[in-house]
C-alpha positions in Angstrom: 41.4 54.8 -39.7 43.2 54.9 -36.3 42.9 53.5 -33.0 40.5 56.1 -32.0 38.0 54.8 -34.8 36.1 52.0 -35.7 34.5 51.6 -39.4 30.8 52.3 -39.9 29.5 49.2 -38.9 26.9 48.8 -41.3 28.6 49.4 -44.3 31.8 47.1 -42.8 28.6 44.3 -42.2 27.0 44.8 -45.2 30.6 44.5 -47.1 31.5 41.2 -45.2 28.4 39.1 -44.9 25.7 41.0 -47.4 24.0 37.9 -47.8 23.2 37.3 -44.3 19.7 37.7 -42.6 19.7 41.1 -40.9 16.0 41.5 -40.2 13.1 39.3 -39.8 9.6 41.0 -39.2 5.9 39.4 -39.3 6.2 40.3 -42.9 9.6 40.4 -44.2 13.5 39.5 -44.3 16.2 41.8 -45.4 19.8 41.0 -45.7 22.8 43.5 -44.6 23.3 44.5 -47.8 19.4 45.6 -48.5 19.2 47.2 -45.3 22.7 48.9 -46.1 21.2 49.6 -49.7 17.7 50.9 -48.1 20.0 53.2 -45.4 21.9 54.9 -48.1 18.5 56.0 -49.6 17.4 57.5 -46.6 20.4 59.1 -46.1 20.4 61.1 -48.8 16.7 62.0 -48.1 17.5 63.0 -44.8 20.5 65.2 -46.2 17.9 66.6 -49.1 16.0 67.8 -45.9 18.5 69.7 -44.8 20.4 67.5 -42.2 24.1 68.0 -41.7 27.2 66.6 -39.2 26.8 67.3 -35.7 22.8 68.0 -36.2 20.9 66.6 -32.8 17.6 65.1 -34.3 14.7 63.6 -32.5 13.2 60.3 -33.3 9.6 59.1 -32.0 9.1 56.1 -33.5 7.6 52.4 -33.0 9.7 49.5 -33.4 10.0 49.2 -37.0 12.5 48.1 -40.0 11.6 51.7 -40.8 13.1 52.9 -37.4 15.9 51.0 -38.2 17.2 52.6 -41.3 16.2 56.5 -39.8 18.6 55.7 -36.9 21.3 54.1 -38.9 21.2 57.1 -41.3 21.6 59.2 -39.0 25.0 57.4 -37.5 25.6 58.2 -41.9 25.1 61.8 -41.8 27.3 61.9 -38.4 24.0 63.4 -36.3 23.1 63.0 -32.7 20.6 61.0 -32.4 18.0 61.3 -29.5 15.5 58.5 -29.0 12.3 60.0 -27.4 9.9 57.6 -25.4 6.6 56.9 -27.1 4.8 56.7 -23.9 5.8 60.5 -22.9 3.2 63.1 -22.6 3.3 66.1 -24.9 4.6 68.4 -22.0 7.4 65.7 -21.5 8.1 65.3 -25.3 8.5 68.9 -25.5 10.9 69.7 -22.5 13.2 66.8 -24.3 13.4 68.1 -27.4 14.1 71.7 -26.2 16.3 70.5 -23.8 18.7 68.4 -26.6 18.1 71.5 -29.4 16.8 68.7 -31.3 17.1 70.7 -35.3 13.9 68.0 -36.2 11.6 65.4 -35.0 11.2 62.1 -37.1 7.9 60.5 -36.4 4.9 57.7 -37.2 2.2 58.9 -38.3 0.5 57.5 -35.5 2.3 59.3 -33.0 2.4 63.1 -35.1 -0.5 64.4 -32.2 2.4 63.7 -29.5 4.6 66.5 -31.1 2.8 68.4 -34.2 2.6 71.8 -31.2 6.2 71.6 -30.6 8.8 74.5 -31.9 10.6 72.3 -34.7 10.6 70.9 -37.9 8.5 67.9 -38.2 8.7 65.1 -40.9 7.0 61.8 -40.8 8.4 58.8 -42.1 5.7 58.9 -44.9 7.3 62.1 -46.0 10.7 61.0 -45.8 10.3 58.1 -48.3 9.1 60.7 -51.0 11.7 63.3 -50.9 14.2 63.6 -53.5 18.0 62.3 -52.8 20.8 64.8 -52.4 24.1 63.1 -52.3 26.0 62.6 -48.9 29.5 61.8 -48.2 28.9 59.0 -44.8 31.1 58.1 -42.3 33.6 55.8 -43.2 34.6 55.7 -39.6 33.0 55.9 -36.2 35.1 57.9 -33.9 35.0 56.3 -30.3 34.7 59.2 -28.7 32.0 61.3 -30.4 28.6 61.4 -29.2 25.7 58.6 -31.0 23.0 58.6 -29.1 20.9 60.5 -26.4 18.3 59.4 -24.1 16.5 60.6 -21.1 16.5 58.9 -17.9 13.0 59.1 -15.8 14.9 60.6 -12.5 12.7 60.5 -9.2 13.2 64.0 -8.6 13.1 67.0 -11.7 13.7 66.7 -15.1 15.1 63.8 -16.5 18.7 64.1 -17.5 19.9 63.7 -21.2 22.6 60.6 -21.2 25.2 60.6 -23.8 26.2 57.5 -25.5 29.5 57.9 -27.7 29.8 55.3 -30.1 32.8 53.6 -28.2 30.2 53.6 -25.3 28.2 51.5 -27.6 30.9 49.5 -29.2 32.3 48.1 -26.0 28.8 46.8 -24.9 28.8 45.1 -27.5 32.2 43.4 -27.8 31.7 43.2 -23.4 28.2 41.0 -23.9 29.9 38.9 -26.9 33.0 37.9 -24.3 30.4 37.0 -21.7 27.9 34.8 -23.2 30.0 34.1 -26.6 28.8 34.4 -30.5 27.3 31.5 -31.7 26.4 30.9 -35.4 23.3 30.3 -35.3 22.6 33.0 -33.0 19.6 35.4 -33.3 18.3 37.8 -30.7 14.7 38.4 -30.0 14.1 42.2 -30.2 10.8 43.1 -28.9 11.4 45.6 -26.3 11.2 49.3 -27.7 14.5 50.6 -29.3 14.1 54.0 -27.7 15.5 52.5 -24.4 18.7 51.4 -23.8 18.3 47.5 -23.9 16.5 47.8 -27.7 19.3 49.8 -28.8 21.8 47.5 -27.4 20.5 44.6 -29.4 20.3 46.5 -32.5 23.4 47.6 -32.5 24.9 43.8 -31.6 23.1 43.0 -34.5 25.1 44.7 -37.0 28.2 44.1 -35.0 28.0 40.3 -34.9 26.2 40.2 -38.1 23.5 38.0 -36.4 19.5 38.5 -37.3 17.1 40.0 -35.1 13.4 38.6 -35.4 12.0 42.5 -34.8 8.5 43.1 -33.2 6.6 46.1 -32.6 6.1 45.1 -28.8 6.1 43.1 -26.6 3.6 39.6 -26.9 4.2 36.5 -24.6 2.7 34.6 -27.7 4.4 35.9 -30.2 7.7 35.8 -28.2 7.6 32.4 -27.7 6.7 31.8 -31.4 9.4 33.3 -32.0 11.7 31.0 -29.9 10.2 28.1 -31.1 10.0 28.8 -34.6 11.4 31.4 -35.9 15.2 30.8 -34.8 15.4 32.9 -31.7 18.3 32.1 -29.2 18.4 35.0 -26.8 16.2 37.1 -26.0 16.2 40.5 -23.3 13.8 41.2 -21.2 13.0 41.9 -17.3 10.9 39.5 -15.3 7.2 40.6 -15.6 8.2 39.7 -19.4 9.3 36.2 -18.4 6.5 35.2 -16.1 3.9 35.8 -18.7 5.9 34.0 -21.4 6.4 30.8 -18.7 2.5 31.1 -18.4 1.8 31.5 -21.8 3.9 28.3 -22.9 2.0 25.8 -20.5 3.9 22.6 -20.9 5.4 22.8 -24.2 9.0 23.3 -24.2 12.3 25.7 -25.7 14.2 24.3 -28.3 17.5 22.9 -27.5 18.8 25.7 -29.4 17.6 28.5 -27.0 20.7 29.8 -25.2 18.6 32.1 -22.7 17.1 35.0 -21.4 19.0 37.6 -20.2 16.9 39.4 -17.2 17.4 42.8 -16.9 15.2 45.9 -15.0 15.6 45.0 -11.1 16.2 42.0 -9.1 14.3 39.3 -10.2 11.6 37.1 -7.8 13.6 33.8 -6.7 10.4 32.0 -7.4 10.4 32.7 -11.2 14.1 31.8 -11.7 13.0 28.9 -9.2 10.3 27.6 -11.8 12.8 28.5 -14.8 15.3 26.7 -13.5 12.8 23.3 -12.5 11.8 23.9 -16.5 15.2 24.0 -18.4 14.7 27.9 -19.1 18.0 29.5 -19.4 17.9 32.6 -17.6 21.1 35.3 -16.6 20.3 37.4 -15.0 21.9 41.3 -15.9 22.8 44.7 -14.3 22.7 47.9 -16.6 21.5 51.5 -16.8 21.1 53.8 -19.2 24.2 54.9 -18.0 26.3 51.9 -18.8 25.3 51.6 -22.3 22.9 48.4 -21.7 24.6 45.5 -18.9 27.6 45.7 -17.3 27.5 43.1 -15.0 25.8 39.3 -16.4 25.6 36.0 -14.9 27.6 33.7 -16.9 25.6 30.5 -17.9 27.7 28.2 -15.6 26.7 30.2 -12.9 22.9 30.4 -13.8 22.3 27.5 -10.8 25.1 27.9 -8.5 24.6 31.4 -7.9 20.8 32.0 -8.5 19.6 35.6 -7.8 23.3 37.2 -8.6 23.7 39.3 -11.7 26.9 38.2 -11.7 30.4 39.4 -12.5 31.2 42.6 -14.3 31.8 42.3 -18.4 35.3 42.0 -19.3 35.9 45.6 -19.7 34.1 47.2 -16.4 35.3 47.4 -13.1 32.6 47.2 -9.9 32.8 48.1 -6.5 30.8 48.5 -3.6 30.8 52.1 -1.6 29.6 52.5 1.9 29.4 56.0 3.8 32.8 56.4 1.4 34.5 53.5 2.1 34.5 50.3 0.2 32.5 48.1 1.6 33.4 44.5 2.8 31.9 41.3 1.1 28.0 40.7 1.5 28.1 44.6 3.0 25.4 46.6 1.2 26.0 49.9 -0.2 26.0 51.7 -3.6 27.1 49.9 -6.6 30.1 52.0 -8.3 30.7 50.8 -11.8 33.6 51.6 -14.4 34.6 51.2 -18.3 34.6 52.0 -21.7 30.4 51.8 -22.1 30.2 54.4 -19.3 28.5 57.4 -20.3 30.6 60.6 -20.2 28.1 62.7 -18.7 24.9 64.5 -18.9 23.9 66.8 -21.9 23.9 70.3 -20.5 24.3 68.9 -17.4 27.5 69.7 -15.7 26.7 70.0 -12.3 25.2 66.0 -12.6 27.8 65.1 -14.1 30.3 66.1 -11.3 28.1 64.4 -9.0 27.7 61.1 -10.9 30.7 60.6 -12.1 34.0 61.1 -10.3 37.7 59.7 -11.7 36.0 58.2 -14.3 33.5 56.4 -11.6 29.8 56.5 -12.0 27.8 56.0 -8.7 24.9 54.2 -10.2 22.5 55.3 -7.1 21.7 51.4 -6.9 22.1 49.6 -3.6 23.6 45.6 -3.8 26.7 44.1 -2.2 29.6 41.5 -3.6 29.9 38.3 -1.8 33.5 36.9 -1.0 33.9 35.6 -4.9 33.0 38.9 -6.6 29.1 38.2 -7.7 26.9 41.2 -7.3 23.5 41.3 -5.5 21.3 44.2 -6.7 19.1 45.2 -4.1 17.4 48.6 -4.7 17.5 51.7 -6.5 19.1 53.9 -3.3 15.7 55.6 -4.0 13.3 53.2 -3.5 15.1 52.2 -0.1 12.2 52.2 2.8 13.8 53.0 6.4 11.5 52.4 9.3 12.3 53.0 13.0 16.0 53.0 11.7 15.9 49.7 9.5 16.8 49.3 6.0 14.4 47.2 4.0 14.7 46.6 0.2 11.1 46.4 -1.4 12.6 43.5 -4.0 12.9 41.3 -0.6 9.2 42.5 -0.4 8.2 41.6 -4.1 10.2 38.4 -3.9 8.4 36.9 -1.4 4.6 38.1 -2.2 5.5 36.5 -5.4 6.3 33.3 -4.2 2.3 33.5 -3.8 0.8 31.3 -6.9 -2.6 33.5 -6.8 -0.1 36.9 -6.6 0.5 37.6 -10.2 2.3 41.0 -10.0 3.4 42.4 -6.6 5.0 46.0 -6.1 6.5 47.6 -2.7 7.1 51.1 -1.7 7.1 53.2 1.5 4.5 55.5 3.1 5.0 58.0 5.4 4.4 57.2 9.1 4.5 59.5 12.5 6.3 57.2 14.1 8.3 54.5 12.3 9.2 57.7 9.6 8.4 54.8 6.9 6.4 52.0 6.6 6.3 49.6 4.0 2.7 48.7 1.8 2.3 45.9 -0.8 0.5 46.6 -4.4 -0.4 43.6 -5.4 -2.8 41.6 -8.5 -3.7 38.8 -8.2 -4.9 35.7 -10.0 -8.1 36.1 -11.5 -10.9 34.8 -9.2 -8.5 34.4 -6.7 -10.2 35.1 -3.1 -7.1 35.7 -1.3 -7.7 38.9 1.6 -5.7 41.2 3.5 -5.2 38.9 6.2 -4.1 35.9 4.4 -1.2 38.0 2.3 -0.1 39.4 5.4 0.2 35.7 7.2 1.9 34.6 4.1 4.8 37.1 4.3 5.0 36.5 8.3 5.8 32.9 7.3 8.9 34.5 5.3 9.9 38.0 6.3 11.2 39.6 9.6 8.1 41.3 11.3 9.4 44.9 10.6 9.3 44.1 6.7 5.9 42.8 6.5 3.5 45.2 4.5 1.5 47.5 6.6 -1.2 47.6 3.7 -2.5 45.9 1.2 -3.9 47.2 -1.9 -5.5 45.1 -4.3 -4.9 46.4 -8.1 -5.8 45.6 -11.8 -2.5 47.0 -12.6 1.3 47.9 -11.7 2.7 51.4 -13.3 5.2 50.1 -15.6 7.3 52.2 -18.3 8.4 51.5 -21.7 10.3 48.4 -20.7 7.7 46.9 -18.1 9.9 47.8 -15.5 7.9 48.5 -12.4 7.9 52.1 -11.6 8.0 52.2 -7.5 7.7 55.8 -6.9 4.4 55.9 -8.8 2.5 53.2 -6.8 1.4 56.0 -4.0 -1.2 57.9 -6.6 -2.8 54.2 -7.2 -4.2 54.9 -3.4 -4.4 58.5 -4.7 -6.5 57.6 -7.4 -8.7 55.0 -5.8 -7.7 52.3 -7.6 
């Protein structure tokens, strides 16, 4: 090994703490060393099948300990991993895999109509447990620089863009989250948002770094989460804010153990009202800033922070650098303008993509496309994606400010903001919003709310009353997909 490597990190976890707790399920615990022993199998099923070094391979799976041991085979046989989204069309799924040269697809059972049209080999898990084993020498060592992972980022405009992850990319998020918030241990991180994004990944993978447990669910369930807090051992858990509000709900007056060391907030700003209530109730919340990008967070509220500076995501991890660009200059503090990150768990580009790259990613710089500012003590404020930004007559407005203060509303339950086109203002801003059920608030008494608390030209223009937001994978609210709710009549 040299200083350009890292050992296989589940072997190196299952040699120094076998005996620990790995995963926890519904149904099951198995210990580093069973997982580890469980891997090795597949691994040598997978190489039966054909699978070799440098192979790109496709996986479309549901959480599951069984997802768990196809991707850290895979890491075994040295293949590039992409992690396609479940929630994808067919269309989508097969513009992915064409796009990677994915050599096979690994799939549930469940999910086999998604992909059983496309141009490449096929196996289901099912399958994969009854092949035969053909011996396969692993990696011993991880070289930082080779490519792990790919996933596909949902861009507003085209096709989305393959992201590599190399596994230094991956390592560094790791040991950069572990230097922020520290390694307890008793720790135990709640993983229940889906591992083909980014943030599932991220936890996995600290997992069998830190040789901490994760309590593994199939998806997310406010009821079930907070079982798992209270019960089951959880001390972190990741998650954005829709997440978070339904858990607050769902727990009513009970309360987290002393144990729970918080929730880190990812996905967008989050509504001051919720950390408001948080806060009032003893939750823990950080909140984070990440991308696909970045390998998970690169910028997290340390906990003695988490009052002080409510609504920042904080300082930039140990390793990263952040700045703030403006028309090409950098921007002065509390001057908004597009968040410019830097460090180890940056991606190094787009696959087949060269001509994003270039544009992404300049001097080892990637312009995130997000829009925040640093106040005079380096915290970030994320404001908007640079895409979601609404000018009207001239004016900036960020649709978080929007969300934020809708939300503040106690019979608003979800709130999203985007702009429509107007002949003379350009843009004009209209509120999505759901609401508490039998709640009778109108048109008119929204908009009097947000006069009460937002400058005249950021007030809502509309109001339209929905059963539900367009979310992805990760409940993150998907702005540029509110317009074809009006569309659709809904």
């Amino acid at each position: 090994m040299n200083s350009t490597e890292i050992p296989n990190w589940l072997k190196q976890r299952a040699f120094l703490t076998p005996n620990r707790i790995a995963i926890k399920t519904e149904y099951e615990e198995i210990s580093f060393l069973t997982l580890h022993k469980n891997v090795l199998k597949k691994t040598n099923q997978l190489t039966y099948a054909g699978l070799k070094k440098d192979d790109v391979v496709a996986i479309l799976m549901k959480n599951s300990i069984q997802m768990v041991e196809v991707i850290h085979a895979l890491k075994n046989i040295g293949a590039i991993t992409v992690l396609l989204n479940i929630k994808l069309t067919s269309n989508e799924l097969e513009f992915q895999l064409q796009d990677s040269g994915a050599k096979m697809v690994i799939t549930d059972n469940a999910l086999l109509d998604k992909v059983d049209h496309v141009n490449h080999e096929i196996i289901r898990v099912k399958e994969l447990s009854e092949l035969p084993e053909k011996d396969c020498i692993i990696q011993e060592y991880f070289c930082l620089d080779k490519a792990d992972t790919v996933m596909y980022t949902s861009g507003t405009t085209g096709n989305p863009k393959g992201v590599i992850h190399t596994y230094g990319n991956h390592w560094w998020s790791a040991i950069g989250s572990s230097l922020n918030l520290g390694l307890y241990q008793n720790d135990c991180w709640l993983l229940s948002v889906p591992m083909f994004h980014i943030s599932g990944l991220s936890i996995l993978n600290k997992s069998v770094i830190y040789g901490i447990p994760v309590v593994l669910q199939e998806g997310f369930d406010p009821k079930k989460a907070n079982d798992a807090i209270m019960n089951h051992g959880v001390t972190i858990m990741s998650l954005v804010s829709v997440m978070l509000k339904r858990m607050v709900d769902e727990l009513g007056s009970r309360s987290y153990p002393d144990s729970f060391r918080g929730m880190l907030l990812g996905g967008g700003p989050a509504p001051k009202p919720l950390l408001e209530e948080c806060m009032d109730r003893n939750i823990p919340v950080f909140q984070t800033y990440g991308m696909t990008e970045t390998a998970s967070q690169v910028v997290t509220l340390a906990p003695e922070y988490s009052i002080s500076k409510l609504g920042s995501a904080g300082k930039p991890l140990f390793p990263v650098e952040i700045k703030i660009e403006k028309d090409g200059l950098i921007a002065n503090p509390n001057e908004v303008g597009e968040i410019v990150v830097k460090g180890p768990n940056v991606t190094k580009g787009y696959l087949n993509r060269v001509d994003a790259t270039t544009t992404s990613i300049i001097d080892g710089w990637l312009y995130s496309g997000d829009m925040g500012y640093l106040d005079e003590e380096g915290f970030l404020f994320v404001m908007d994606r640079r895409s979601d930004l609404i000018i009207s007559g001239g004016e900036n407005i960020y649709p978080a400010e929007i969300e934020a203060a809708l939300l503040a509303h106690p019979s608003i339950l979800e709130a999203g903001v985007t702009g429509l086109e107007h002949e003379e203002w350009g843009q004009v801003p209209a509120a999505f919003v759901k609401l508490d059920d039998g709640s009778g608030l109108t048109e008119d008494d929204i908009m009097a709310f947000c006069y009460e608390r937002l400058a005249r030209y950021k007030v809502p223009k509309s109001i339209h009353f929905v059963d539900s937001l367009p979310r992805n994978a990760s409940n993150k609210l998907m702005r540029r997909k509110l317009v074809d709710l009006i569309k659709d009549g809904r």
